[in-house]
Backbone as XML, in Angstrom:
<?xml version="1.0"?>
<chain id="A" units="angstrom">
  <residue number="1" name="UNK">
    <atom name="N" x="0.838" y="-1.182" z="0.000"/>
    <atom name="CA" x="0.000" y="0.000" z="0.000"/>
    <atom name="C" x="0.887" y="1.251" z="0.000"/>
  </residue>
  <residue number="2" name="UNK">
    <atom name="N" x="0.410" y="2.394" z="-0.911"/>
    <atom name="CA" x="1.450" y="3.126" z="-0.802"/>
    <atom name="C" x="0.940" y="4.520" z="0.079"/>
  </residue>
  <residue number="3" name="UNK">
    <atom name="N" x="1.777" y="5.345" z="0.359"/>
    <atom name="CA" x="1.581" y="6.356" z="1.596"/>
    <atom name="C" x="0.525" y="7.545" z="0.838"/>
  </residue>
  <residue number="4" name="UNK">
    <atom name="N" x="0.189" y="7.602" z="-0.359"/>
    <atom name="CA" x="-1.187" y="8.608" z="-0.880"/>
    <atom name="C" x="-2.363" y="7.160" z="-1.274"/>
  </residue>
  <residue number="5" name="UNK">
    <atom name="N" x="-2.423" y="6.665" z="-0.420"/>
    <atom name="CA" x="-3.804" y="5.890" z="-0.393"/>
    <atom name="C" x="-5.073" y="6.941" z="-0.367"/>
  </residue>
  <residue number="6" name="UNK">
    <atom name="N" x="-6.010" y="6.824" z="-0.764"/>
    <atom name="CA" x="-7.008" y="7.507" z="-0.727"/>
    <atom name="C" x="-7.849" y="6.938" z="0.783"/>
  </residue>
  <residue number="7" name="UNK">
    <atom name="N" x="-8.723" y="7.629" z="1.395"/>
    <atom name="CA" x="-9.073" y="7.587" z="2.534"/>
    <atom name="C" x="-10.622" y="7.220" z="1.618"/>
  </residue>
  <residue number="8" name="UNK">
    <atom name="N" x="-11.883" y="6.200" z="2.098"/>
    <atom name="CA" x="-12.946" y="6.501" z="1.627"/>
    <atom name="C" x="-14.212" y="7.040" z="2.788"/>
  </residue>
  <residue number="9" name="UNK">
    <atom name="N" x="-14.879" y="8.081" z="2.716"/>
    <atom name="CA" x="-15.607" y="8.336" z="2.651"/>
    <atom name="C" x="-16.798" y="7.908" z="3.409"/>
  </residue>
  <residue number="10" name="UNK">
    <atom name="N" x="-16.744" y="7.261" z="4.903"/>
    <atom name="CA" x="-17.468" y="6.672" z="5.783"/>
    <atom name="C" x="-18.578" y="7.678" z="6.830"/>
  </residue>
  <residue number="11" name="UNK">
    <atom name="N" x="-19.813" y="7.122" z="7.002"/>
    <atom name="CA" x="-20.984" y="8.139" z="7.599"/>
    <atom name="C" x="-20.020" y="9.247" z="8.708"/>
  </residue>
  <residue number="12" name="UNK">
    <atom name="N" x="-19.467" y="8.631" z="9.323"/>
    <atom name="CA" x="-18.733" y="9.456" z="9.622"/>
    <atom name="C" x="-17.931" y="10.978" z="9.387"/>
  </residue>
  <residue number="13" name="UNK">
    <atom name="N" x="-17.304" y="10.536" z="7.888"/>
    <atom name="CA" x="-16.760" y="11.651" z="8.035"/>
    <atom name="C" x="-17.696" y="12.629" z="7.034"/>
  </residue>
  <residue number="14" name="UNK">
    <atom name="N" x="-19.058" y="12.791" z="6.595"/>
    <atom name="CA" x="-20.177" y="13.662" z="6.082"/>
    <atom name="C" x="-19.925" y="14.487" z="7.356"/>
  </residue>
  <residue number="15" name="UNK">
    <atom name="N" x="-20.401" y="14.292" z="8.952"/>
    <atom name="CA" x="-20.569" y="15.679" z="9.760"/>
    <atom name="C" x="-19.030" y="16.402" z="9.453"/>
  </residue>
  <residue number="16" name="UNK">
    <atom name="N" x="-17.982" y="16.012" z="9.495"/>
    <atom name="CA" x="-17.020" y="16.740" z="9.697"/>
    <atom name="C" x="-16.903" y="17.653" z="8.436"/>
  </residue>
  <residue number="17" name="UNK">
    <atom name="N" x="-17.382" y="17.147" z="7.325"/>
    <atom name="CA" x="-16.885" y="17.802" z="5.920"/>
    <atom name="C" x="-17.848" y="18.955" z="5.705"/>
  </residue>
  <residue number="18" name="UNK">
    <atom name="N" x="-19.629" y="18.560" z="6.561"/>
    <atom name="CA" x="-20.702" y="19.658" z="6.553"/>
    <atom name="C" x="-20.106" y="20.886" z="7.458"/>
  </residue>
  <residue number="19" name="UNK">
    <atom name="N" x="-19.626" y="20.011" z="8.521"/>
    <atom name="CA" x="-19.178" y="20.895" z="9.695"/>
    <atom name="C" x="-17.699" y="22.275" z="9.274"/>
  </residue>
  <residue number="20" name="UNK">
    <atom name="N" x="-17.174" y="21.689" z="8.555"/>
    <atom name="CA" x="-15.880" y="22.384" z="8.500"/>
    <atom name="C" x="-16.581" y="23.203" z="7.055"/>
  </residue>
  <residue number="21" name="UNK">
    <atom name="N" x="-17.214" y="23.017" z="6.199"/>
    <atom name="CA" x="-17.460" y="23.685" z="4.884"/>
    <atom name="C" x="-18.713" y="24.813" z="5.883"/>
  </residue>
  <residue number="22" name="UNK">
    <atom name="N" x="-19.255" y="24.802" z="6.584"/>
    <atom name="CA" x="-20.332" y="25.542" z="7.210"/>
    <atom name="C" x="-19.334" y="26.623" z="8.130"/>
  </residue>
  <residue number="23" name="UNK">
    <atom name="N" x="-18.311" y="26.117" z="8.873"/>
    <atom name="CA" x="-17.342" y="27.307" z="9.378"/>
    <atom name="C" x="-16.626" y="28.155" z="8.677"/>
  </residue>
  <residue number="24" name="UNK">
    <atom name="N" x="-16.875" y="27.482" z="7.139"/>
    <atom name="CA" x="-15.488" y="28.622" z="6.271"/>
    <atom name="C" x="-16.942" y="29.810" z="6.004"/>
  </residue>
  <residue number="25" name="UNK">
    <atom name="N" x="-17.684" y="29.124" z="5.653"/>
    <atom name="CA" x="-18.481" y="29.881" z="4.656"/>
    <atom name="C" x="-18.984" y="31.149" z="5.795"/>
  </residue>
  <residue number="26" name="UNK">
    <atom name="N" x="-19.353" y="30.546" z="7.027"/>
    <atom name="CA" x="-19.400" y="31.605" z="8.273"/>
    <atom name="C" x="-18.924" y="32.964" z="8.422"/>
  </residue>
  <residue number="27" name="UNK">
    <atom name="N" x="-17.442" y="32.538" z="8.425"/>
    <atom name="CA" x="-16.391" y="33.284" z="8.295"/>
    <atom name="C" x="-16.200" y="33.558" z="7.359"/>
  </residue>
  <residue number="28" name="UNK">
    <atom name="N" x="-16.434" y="33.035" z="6.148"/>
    <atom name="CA" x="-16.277" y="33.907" z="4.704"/>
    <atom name="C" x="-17.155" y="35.518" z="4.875"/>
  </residue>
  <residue number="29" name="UNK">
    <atom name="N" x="-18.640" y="35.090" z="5.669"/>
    <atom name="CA" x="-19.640" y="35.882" z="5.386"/>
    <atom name="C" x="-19.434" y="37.102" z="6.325"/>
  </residue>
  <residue number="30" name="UNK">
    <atom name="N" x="-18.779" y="37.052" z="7.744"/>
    <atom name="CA" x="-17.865" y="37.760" z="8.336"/>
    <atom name="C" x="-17.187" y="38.378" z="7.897"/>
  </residue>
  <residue number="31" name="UNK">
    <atom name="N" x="-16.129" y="38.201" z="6.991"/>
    <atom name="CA" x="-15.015" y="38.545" z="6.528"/>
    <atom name="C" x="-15.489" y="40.128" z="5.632"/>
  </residue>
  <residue number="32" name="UNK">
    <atom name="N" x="-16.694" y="40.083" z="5.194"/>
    <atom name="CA" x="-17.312" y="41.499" z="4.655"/>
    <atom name="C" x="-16.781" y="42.609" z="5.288"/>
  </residue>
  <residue number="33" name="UNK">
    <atom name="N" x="-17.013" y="42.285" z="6.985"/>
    <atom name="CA" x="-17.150" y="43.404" z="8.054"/>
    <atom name="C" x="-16.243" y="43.431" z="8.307"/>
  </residue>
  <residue number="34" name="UNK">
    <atom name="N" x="-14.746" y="42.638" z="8.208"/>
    <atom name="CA" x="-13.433" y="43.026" z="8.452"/>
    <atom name="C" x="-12.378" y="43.526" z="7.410"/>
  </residue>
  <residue number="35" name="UNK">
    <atom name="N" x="-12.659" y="43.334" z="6.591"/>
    <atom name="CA" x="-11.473" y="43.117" z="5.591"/>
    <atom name="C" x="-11.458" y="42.388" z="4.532"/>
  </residue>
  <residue number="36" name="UNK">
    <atom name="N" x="-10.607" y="42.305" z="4.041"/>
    <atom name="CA" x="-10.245" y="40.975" z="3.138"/>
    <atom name="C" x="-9.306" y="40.442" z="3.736"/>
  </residue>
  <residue number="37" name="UNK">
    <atom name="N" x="-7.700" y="40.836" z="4.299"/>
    <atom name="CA" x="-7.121" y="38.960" z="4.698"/>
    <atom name="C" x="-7.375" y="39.071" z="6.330"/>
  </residue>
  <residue number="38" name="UNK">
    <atom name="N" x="-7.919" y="40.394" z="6.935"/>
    <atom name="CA" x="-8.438" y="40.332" z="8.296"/>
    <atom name="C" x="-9.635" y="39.561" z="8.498"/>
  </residue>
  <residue number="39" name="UNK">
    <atom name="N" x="-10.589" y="39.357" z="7.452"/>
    <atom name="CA" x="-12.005" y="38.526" z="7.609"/>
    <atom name="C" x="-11.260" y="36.950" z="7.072"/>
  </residue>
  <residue number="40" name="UNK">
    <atom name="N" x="-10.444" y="36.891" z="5.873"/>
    <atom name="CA" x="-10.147" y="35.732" z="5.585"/>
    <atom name="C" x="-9.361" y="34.749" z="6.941"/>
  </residue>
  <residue number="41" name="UNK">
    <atom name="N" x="-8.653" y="35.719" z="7.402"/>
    <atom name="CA" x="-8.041" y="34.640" z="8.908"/>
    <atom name="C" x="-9.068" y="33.964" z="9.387"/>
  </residue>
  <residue number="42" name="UNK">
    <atom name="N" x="-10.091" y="34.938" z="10.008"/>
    <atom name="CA" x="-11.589" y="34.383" z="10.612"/>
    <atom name="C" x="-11.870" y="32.843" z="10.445"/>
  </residue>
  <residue number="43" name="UNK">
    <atom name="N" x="-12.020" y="33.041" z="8.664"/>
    <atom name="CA" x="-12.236" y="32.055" z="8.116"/>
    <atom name="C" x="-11.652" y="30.715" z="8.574"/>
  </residue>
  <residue number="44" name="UNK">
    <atom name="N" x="-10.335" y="30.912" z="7.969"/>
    <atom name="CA" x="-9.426" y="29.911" z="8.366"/>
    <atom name="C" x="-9.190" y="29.272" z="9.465"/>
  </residue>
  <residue number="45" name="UNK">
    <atom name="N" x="-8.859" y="29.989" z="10.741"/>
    <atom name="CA" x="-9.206" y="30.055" z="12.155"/>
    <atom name="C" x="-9.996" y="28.978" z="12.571"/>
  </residue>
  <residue number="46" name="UNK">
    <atom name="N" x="-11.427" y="29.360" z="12.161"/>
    <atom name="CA" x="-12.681" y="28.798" z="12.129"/>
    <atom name="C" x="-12.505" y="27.225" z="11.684"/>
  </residue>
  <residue number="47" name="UNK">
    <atom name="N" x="-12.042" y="26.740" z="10.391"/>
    <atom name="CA" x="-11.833" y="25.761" z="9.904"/>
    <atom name="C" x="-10.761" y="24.899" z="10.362"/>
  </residue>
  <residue number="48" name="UNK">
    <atom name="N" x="-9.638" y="25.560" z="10.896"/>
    <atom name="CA" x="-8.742" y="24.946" z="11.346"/>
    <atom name="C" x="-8.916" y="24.160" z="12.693"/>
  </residue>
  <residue number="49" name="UNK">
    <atom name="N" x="-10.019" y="24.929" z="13.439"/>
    <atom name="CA" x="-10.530" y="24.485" z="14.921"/>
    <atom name="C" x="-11.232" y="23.063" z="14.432"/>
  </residue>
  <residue number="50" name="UNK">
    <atom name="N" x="-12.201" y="23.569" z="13.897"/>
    <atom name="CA" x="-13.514" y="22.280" z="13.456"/>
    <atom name="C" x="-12.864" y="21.436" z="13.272"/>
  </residue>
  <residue number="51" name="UNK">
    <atom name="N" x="-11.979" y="21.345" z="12.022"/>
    <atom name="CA" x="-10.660" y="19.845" z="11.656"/>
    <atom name="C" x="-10.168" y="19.116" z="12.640"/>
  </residue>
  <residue number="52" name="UNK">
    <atom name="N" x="-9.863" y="19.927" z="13.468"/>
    <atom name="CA" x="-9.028" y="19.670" z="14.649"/>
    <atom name="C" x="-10.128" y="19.257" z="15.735"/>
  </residue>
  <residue number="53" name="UNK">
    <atom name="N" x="-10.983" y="19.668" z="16.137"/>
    <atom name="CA" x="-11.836" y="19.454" z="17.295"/>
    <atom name="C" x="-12.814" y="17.839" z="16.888"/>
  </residue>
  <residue number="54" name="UNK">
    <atom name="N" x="-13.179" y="18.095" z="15.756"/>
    <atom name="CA" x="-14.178" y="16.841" z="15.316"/>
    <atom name="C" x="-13.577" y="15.638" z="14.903"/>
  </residue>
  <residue number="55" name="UNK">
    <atom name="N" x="-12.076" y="15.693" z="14.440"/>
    <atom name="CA" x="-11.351" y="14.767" z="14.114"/>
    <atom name="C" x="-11.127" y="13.961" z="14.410"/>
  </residue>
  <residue number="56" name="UNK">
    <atom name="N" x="-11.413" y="13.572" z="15.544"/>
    <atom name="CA" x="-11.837" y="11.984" z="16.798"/>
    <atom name="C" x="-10.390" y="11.821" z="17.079"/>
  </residue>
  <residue number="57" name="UNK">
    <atom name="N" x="-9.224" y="12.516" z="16.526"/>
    <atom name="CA" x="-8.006" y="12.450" z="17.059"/>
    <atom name="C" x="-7.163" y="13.229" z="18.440"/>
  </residue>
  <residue number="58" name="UNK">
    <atom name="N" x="-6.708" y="12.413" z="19.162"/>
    <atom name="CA" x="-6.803" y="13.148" z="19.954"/>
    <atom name="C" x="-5.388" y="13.997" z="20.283"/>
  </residue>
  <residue number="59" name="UNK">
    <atom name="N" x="-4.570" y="13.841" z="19.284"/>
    <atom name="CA" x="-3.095" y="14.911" z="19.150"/>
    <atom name="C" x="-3.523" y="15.950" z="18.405"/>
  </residue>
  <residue number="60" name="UNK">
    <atom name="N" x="-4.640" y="15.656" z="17.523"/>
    <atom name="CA" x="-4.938" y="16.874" z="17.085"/>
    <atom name="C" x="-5.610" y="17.963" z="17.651"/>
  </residue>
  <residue number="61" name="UNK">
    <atom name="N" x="-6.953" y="16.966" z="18.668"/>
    <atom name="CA" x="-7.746" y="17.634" z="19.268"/>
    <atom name="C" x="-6.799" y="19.010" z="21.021"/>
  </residue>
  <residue number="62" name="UNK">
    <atom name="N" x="-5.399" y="18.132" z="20.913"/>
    <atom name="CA" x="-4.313" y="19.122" z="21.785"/>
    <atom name="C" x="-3.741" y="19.965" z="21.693"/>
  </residue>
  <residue number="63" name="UNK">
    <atom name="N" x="-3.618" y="20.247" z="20.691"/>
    <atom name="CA" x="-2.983" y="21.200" z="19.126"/>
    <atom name="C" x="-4.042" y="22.126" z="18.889"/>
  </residue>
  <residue number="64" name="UNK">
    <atom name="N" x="-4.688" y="22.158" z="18.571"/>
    <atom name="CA" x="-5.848" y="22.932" z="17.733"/>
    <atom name="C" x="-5.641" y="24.363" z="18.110"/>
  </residue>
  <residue number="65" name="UNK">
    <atom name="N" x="-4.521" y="25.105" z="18.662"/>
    <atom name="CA" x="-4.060" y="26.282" z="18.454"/>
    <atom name="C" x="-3.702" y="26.274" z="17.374"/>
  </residue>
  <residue number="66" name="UNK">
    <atom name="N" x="-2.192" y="24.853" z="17.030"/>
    <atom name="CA" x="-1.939" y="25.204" z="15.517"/>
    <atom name="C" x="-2.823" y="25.162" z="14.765"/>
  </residue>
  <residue number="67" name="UNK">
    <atom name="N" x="-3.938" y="24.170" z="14.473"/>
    <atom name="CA" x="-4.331" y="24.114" z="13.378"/>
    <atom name="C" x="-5.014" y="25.686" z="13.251"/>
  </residue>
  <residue number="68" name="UNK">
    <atom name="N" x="-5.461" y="26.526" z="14.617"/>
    <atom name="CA" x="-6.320" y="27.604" z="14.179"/>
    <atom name="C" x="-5.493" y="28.802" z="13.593"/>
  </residue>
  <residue number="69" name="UNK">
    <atom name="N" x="-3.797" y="28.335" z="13.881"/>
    <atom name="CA" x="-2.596" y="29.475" z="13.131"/>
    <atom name="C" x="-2.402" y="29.334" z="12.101"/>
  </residue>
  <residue number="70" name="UNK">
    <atom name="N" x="-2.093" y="28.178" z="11.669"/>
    <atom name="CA" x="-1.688" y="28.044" z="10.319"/>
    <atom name="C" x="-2.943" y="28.336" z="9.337"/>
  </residue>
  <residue number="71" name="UNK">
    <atom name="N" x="-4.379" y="27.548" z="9.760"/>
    <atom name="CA" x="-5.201" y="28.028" z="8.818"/>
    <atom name="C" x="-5.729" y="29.123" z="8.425"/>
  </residue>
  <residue number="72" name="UNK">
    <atom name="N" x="-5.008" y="30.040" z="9.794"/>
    <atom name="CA" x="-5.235" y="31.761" z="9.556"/>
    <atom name="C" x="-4.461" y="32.357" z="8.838"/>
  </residue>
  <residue number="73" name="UNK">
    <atom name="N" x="-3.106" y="31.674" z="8.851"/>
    <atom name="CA" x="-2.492" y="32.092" z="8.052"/>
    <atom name="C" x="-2.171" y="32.152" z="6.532"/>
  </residue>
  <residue number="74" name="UNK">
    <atom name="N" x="-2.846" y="30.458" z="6.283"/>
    <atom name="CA" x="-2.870" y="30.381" z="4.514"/>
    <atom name="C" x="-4.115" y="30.590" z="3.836"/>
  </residue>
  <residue number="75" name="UNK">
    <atom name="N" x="-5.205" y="31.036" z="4.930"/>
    <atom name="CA" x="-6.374" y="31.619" z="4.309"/>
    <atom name="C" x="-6.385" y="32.878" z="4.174"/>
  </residue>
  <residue number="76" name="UNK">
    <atom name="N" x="-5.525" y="33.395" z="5.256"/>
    <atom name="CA" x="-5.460" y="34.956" z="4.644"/>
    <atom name="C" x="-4.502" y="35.517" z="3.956"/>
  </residue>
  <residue number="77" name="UNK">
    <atom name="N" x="-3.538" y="34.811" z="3.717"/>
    <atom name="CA" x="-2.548" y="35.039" z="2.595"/>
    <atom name="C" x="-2.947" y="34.665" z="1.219"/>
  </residue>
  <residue number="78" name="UNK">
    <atom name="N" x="-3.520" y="33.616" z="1.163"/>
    <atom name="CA" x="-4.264" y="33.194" z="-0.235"/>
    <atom name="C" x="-5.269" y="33.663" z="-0.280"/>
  </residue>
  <residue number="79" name="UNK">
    <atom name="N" x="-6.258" y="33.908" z="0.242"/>
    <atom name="CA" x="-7.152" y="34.741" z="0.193"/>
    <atom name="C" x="-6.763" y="35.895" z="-0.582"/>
  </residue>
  <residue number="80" name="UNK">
    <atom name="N" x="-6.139" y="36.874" z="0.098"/>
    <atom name="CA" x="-4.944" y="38.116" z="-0.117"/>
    <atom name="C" x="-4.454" y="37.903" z="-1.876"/>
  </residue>
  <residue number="81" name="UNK">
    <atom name="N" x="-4.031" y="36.917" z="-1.641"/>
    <atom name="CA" x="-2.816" y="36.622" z="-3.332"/>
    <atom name="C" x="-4.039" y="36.715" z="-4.181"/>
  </residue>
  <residue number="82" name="UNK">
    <atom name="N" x="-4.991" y="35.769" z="-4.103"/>
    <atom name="CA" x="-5.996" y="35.313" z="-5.361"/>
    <atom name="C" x="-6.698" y="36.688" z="-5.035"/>
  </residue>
  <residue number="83" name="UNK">
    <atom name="N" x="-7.565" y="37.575" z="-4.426"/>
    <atom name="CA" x="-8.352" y="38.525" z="-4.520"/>
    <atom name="C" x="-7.554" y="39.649" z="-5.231"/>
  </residue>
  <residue number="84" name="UNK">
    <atom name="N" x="-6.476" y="39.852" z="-5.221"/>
    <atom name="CA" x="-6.219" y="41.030" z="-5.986"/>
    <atom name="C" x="-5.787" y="40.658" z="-7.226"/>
  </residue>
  <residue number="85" name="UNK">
    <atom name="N" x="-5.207" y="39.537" z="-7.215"/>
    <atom name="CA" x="-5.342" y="39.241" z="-8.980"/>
    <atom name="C" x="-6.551" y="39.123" z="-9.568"/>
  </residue>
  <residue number="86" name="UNK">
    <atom name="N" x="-7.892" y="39.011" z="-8.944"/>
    <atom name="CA" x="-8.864" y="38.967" z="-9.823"/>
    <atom name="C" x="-9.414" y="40.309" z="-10.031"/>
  </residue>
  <residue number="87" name="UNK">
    <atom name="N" x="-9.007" y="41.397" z="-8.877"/>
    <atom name="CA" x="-9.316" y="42.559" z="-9.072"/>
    <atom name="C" x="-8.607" y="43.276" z="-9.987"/>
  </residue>
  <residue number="88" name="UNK">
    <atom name="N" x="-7.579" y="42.572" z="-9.973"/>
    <atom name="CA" x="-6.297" y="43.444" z="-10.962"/>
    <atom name="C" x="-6.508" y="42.954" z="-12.633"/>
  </residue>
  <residue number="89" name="UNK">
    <atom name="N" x="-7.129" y="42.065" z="-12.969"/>
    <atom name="CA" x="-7.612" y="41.518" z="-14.296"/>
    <atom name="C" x="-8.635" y="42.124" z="-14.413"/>
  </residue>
  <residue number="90" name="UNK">
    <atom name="N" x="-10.003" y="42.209" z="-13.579"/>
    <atom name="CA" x="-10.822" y="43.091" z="-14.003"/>
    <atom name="C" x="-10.844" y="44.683" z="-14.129"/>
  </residue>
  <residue number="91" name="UNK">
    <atom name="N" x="-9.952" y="45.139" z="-13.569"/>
    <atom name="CA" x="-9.452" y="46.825" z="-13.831"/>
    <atom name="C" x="-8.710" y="46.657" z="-14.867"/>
  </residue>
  <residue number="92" name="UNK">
    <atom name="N" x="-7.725" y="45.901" z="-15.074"/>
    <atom name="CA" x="-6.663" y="46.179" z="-16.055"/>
    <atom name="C" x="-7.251" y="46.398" z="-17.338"/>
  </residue>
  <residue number="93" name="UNK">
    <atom name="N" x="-6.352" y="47.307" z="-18.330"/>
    <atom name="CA" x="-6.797" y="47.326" z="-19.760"/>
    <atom name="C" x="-5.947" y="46.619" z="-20.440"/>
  </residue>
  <residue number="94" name="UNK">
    <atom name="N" x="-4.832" y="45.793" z="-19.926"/>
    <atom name="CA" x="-4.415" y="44.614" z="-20.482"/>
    <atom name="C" x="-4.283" y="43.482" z="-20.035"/>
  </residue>
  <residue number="95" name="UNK">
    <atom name="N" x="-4.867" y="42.547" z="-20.790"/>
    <atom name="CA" x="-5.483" y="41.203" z="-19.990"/>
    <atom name="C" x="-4.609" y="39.889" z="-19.736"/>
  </residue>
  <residue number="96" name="UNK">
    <atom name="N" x="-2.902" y="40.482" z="-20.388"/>
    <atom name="CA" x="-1.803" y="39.752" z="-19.784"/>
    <atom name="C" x="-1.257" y="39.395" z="-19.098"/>
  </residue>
  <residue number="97" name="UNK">
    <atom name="N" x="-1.210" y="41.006" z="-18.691"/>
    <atom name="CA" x="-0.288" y="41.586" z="-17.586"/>
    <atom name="C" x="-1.009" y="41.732" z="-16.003"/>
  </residue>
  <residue number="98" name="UNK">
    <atom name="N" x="-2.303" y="41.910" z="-16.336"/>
    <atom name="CA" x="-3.221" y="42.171" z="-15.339"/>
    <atom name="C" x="-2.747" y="43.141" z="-14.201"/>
  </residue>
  <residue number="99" name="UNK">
    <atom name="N" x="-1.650" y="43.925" z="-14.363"/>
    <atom name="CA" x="-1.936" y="45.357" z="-13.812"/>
    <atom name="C" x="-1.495" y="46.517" z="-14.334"/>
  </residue>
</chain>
């Protein structure tokens, strides 16, 4: 068996995937009233807890500071990266260069 085995898909893990897609979108909808990568942390934050808390694991469930740092951190940095390139393609008058 090799180490990218695919995981399948047991009743189980539906709450966690409703659960964690229902905290981004939360915090997505938050994120209006803060900012863009100040609301996007929210987000992440949010998602990084749920992963961590519902995960029936329990090194993760000890941790779940990191998971709520790091996911603050690559949601609001990517968040950040991808939002202004799409803003910067739709202003731009050249559709190469995009700014």
């Amino acid at each position: 068996m090799g180490l990218l085995q695919a995981r399948k898909l047991t009743a189980s893990s539906w709450p966690l995937l409703l659960l964690s897609g229902l905290s981004v979108s939360i915090g997505w909808g938050i994120r209006g009233q803060f900012g863009h990568e100040y609301g996007a942390a929210l987000a992440g934050a949010l998602a990084g807890m749920v992963i961590a808390l519902l995960s029936g694991r329990e090194d993760w469930q000890q941790r779940v500071h990191n998971f709520a740092f790091f996911g603050t951190v690559g949601i609001a940095f990517g968040g950040g990266m991808s939002y202004t390139k799409t803003v910067a393609y739709a202003r731009s008058s050249d559709p190469v260069r995009g700014f």
